[in-house]
N, C-alpha and C positions, 0 to 999 in steps of 0.2 A: 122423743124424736132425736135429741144429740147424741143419746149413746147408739140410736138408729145408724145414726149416720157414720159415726164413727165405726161401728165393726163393719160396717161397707168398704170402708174407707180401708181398715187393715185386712180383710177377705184381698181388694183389690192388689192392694200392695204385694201380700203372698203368693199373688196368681203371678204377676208382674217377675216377682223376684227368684220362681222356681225354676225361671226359665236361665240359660247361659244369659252373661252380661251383654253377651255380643247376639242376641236373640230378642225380638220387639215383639210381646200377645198382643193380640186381635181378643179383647173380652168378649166380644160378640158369638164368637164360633171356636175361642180358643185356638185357633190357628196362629203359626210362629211361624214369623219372619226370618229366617235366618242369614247372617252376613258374610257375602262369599267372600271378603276378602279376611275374614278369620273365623275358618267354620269350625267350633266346636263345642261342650257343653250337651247337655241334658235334653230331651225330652220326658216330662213326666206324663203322668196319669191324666187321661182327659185331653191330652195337648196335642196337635197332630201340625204337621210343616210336609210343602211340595216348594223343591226345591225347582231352581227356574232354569230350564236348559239352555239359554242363551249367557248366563254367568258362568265361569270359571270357580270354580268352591277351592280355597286354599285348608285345607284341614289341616292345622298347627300343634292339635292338642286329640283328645280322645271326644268322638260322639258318641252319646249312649242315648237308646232309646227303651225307656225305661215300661216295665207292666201297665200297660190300658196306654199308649202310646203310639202315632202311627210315622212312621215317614216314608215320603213316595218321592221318586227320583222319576224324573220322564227320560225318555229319550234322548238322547244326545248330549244328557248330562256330563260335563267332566269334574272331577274331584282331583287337585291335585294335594296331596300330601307332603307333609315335611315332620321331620321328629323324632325318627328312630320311634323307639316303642314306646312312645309318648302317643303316638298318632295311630286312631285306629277306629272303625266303626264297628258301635256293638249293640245288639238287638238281646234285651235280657229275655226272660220267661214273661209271656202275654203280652211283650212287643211288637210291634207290625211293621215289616219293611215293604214295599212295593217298589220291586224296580223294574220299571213298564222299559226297558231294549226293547228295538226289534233288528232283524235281520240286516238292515242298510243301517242302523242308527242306534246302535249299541251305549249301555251307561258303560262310561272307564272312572275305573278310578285307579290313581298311578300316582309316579312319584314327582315332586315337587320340583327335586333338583337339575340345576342346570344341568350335570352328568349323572346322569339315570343309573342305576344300580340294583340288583339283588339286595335286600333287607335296610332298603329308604327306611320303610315304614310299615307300619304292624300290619295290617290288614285287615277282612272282613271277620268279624264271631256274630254269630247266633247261638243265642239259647232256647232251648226248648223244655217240654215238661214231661220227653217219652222214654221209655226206658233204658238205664246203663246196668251195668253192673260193677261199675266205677265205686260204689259203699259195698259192695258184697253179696248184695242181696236184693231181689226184685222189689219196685218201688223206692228206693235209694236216691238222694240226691246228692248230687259232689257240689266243687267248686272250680269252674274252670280253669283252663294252663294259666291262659292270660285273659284280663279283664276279671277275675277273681269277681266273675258274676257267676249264680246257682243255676243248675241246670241236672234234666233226671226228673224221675217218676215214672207214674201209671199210666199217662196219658199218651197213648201213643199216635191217637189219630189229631195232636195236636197241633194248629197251625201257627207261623211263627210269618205270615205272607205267599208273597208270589215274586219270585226274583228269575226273569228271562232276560237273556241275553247283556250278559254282565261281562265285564272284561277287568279284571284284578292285576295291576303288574306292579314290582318290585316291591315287592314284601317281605316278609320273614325276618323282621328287625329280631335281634335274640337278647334274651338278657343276660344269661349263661348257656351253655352247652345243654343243658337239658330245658329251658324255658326258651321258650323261640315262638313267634309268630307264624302262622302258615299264611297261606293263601286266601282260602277262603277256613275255617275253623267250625264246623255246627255241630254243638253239644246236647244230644239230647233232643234233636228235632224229628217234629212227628211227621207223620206220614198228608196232616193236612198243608203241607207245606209244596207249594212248586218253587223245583228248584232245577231250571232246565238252562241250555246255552249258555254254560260258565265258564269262561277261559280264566288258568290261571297262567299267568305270563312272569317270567324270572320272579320263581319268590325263592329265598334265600332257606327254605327251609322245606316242608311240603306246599304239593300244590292245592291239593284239598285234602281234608282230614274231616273222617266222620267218628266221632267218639259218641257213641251207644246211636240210640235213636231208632228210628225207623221209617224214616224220609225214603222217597222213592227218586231219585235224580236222573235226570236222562240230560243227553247230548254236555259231555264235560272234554274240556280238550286242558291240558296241562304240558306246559314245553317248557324246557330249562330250569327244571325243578332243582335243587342242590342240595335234597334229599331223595323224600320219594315222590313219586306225581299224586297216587293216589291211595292215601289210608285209612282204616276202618280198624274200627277194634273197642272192645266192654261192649260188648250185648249187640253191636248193631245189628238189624236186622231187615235192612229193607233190600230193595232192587236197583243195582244200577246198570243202567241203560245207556248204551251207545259214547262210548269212552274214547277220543284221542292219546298218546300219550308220546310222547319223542324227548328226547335229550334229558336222563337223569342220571342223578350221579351215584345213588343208590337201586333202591327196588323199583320198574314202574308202578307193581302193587304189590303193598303191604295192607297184611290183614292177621289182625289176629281175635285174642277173647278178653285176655286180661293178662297186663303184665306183671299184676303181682301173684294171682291165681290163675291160672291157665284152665282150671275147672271152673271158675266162677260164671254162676248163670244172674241174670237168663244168657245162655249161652249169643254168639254172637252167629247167624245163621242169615248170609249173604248170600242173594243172587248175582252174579254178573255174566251179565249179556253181553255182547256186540262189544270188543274190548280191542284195539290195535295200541300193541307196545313195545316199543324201536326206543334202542338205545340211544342213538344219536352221538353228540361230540362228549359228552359227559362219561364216567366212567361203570355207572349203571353195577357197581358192585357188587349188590345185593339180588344181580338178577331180575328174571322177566317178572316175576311172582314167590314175593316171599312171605312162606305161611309160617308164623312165628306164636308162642305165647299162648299155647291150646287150640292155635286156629279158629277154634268153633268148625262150622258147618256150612261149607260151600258149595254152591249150585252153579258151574260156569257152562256157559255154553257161547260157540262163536267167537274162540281167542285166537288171536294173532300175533307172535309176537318172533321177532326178528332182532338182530343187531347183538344181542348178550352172547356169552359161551354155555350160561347155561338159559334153560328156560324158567321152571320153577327152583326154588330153594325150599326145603323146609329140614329144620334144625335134626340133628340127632336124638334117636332115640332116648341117649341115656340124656340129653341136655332139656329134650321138650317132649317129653310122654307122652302129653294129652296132643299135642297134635299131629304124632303120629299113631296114637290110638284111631282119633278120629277119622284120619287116611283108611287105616287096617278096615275099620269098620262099616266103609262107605257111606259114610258123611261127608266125603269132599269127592268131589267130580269131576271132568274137567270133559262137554263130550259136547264138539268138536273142536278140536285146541289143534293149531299149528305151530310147527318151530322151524323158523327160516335157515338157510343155509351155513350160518355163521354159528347157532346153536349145537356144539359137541355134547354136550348131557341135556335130556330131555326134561329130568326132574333128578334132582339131588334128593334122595330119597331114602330111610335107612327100617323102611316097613317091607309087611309082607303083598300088599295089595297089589294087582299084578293088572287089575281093570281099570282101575279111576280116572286112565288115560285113555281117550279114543281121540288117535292122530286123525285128521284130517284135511282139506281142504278150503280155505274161511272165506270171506270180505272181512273178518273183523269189526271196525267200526259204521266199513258200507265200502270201502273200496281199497283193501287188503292193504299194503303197505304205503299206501299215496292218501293221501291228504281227503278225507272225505266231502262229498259235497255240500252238506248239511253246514259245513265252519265257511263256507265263503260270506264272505261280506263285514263279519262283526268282530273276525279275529285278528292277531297277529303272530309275527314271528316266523310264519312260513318258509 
């Protein structure tokens, strides 16, 4: 019966002590307390936390929400941040986030400091377990940019949650020039994932970034990006639906396949839909849409994009073969795409395809270059 009691006794302690220092278990149901005035630390296996929308969450250090894990944020949650790229939520592979926003009562999560800024703090990553071609080859797993969490595989109808009406601002803490935080970041996420009414607000670096996966995202708005608003690239392959995009300093989209193979499959084979992309006060460099790095295979339909000189970019023939191959070939589409008055080159283009473009007439994201109806209530920055 004493040594009974005793590996009760150290079970309990283990359960107790896998949690952050600053996090209280409930044995009963496993559920974790967490402390808004220093939120950060683990969720492991088995452990699940709902955080309380009447507390302020100070996020000081890095949350990870670790395989067989759940965390659910209600409504009207705020998260505020501090840390540079210390500070950051991260949902690994078989993690569950819920973040129940709704349209009047949006989750923020933002920066901590008294003067708000592009790159406070790292921001949101998820991992998933559907496919990149980030290792080379289908079924491959990498390691993320930031949170050096695994992400990738076969799984592509994988769910990683349900994240509505989320608001992300000042993020894109960087470590160096090429390791940077985005906005929101999902590596590898499958297609069982909803991931709809995302604002990314001043992130210091992009505003959303899809690296492989095959998530289907709908209604994304991204303002004051100080890269690109919105990226894809190694294998992604899903649908994205009903896009805002204004003030970047680079591309409003960037897409590519692989930056180190530009043929590497499984190729990256993107739809977008309903897309409005306005330069704004930023310098939008890289233009309305730029296809870089093999492209892969794009299906656009419904763009709108104003404000640049040019409207698409895509690199030269003798710099980026494969995606102007895939141009030449009709694997990239664009039907019907408009280019506002400020547009003097339609597509930077150094192929022979003479169709891929059917000008048109748009709404764009639902109401051509004005502010669509669908963002009132949960957004900001207007």
């Amino acid at each position: 019966m004493k040594n009974l009691l005793l590996s009760a006794l150290a079970i309990a302690v283990l359960t107790f002590t896998s949690c952050s220092r600053d996090e209280e278990s409930d044995n009963n149901n496993n559920a974790v307390t967490i402390n808004p005035a220093d939120f950060k630390g683990e969720l492991l296996a088995g452990q699940s936390a709902t955080l309380d929308p009447t507390q302020v969450y100070n996020l000081t250090g890095s949350f990870i929400v670790r395989g067989g894990a759940t965390l659910t944020i209600p409504a009207g949650t705020r998260i505020e941040a501090t840390g540079g790229t210390a500070s950051y939520i991260a949902i690994a592979q078989d993690g569950l986030l819920y973040v129940n926003g709704t349209s009047t009562n949006p989750v923020v999560m933002t920066s901590g400091n008294a003067v708000k800024a592009t790159g406070d703090w790292g921001g949101l990553v998820i991992c998933g377990r559907a496919n990149t071609n980030k290792g080379g080859s289908t079924g491959q797993t990498a390691t993320s940019e930031v949170g050096d969490l695994t992400y990738g595989g076969t799984e592509n109808t994988d769910s990683s949650g349900v994240i509505r009406y989320l608001r992300v601002e000042y993020t894109g803490a960087a470590f160096n020039a090429t390791k940077e935080f985005n906005g929101v970041s999902l590596f590898g996420v499958g297609s069982g994932t909803v991931f709809e009414y995302v604002q990314a607000y001043k992130s210091g670096d992009d505003g959303i970034e899809f690296f492989g996966g095959a998530v289907n995202p709908r209604y994304l708005i991204a303002l004051h990006s100080e890269d690109d608003a919105v990226d894809f690239a190694d294998g992604f392959s899903g649908t994205i639906d009903y896009v805002f995009i204004k003030d970047v300093a680079k591309a409003g989209v960037e897409g590519s396949n692989n930056g180190d193979n530009g043929a590497a499959t499984p190729t990256t084979n993107a739809t977008l839909k309903n897309f409005t992309i306005l330069k704004g006060s930023l310098a939008g460099s890289e233009h309305g849409m730029y296809l870089k790095e093999g492209t892969g295979k794009w299906n656009c339909q419904n763009i709108y994009i104003d404000g640049f000189t040019k409207g698409l970019k895509i690199n030269s023939s003798t710099a980026d073969a494969n995606s102007n191959l895939n141009v030449d070939n009709g694997f990239v589409t664009f039907n019907p795409i408009y280019f506002g008055a400020t547009i003097t080159t339609n597509s930077e283009y150094a192929g022979t395809n003479t169709t891929y473009l059917t000008v048109g007439t748009n709404t764009g994201a639902g109401n051509s270059g004005a502010t669509p109806t669908w963002a009132t209530g949960w957004t900001t920055g207007f």
